[in-house]
N, C-alpha and C positions, 0 to 999 in steps of 0.2 A: 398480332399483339407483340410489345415489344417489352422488355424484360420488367421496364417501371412499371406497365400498366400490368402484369402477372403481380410483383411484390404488394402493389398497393391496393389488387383484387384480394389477395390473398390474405390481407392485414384489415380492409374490410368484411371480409368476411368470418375471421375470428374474432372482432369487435360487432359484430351483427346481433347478438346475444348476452351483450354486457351492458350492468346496468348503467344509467347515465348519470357522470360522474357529477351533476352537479356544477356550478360558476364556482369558478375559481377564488380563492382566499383575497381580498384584497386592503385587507386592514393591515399593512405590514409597519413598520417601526414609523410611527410619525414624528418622533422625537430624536434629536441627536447632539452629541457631546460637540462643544466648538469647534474648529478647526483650529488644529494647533501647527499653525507656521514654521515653526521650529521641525516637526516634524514631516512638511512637506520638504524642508529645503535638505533635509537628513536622507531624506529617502532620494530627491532628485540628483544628490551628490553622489550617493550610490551608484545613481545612476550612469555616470560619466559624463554629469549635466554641469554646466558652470551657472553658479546663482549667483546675482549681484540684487543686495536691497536701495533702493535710490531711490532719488524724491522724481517726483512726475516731469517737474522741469528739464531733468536729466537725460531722458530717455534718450532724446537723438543723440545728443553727444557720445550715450556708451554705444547706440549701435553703431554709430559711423566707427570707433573705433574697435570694435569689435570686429565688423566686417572687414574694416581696411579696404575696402572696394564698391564696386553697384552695388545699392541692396533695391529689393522688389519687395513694394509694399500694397496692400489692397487696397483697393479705392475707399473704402470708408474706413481706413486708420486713421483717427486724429493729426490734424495737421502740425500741432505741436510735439509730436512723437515722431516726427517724420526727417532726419536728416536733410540738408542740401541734397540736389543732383539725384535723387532716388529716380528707381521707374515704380509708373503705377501701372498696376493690372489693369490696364484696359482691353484684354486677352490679348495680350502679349503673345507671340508665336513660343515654342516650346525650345528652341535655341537660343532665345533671348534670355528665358526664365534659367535656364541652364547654363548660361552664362557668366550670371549676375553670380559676386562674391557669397548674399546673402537673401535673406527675408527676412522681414520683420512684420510680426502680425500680433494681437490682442490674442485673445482665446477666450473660452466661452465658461468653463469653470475649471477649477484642479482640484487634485483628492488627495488632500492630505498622508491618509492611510496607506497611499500604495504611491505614491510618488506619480502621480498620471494626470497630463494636461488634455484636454477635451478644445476639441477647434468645431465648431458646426457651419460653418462656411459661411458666418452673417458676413455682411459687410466690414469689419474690421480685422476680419479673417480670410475672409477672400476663399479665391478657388482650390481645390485641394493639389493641382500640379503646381503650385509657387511654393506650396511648404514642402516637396518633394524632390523638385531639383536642384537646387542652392544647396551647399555644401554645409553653410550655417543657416541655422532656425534660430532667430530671435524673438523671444515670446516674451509679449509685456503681461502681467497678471497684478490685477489687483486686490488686494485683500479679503473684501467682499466676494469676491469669486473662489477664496477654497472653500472648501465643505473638507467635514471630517472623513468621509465614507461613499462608497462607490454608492451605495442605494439614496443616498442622500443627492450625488453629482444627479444621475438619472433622474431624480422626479425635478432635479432643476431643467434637463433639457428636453427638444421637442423628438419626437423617434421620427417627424419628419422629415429631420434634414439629414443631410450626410453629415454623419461624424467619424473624425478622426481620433481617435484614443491613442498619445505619446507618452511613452515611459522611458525617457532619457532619447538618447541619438538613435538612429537604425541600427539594427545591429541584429549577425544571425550566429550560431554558432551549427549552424548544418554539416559544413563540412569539415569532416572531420573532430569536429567536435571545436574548432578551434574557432573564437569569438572573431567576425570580419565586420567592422564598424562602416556604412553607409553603402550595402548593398541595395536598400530600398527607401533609400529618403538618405536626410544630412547625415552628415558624419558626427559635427557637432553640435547641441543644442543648447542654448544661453540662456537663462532666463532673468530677464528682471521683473525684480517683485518689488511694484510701488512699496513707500512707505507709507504705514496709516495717515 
């Protein structure tokens, strides 16, 4: 017997004689306050995030010059959001993706409240190593995609897929205590946010 199956005999065993607690609460807040824009991009600035608001037509143009270089974008990005000369994930080797100046992908909702963009890996988001290796994260969001409140982002997505939850650039403050920007994903993260 190896030490998990002693703790978790051990933890059935004092639960062997308790009553059963019953299904769990499931009527939690069904209603919620707008998402106030002004407050996602307060919190994202915070963040060390750069936000630009621009109309749709726009898009390629700020990422190509935001990257300044290759950006890698996922096969189902609109093709109107997609700069000249891009690569697409068509699983791309991981020195490729590492390569590239950038990435530029959609995302799948953002939370007002806590300044955090949610990626689930659909097709206009792609695989989770292209938002990881690129130094820049270019994130398109549009309006209809923030919600006010983390429980509110949640019952928008599926807990099927992989998600990614970003709050500003990578960043750790481990050692030392001293904040080291793109230990584990971009350095930097851009967001534009269509206009209504």
């Amino acid at each position: 017997m190896n030490s998990k199956d002693l703790i978790l005999g051990r933890v059935r065993a004092a639960l062997r004689d308790a009553p059963d607690p019953g299904p769990a609460p499931r009527d939690y807040r069904r209603s919620f306050p707008a998402a106030d824009l002004d407050v996602l991009v307060d919190r994202l600035v915070d963040y060390k995030a750069s936000v630009r608001r621009i109309a749709e037509d726009d898009v390629a143009a700020a990422a190509f010059a935001i990257a300044g270089g290759t950006i890698v974008v996922p096969p189902g990005l609109p093709l109107n959001w997609r700069p000249e000369g891009v690569l697409v994930d068509d699983n791309l080797a991981p020195d490729r993706i590492a390569g590239a100046a950038a990435v530029l992908t959609a995302a799948a909702v953002a939370v007002a409240e806590t300044g955090t963009i949610v990626l689930d890996a659909s097709p206009d988001q792609g695989r989770r190593i292209i938002t990881l290796l690129p130094d820049v994260h270019i994130v398109v969001l549009r309006p209809g995609q923030v919600v006010a409140s983390v429980p509110e982002a949640v019952g928008r997505l599926d807990p099927g897929k992989p998600l990614t939850w970003i709050s500003g650039p990578s960043a750790t403050s481990d050692i030392e205590l001293n904040r080291v920007e793109g230990v584990h994903g971009p350095r930097h993260l851009h967001v534009l946010l269509l206009e209504s």
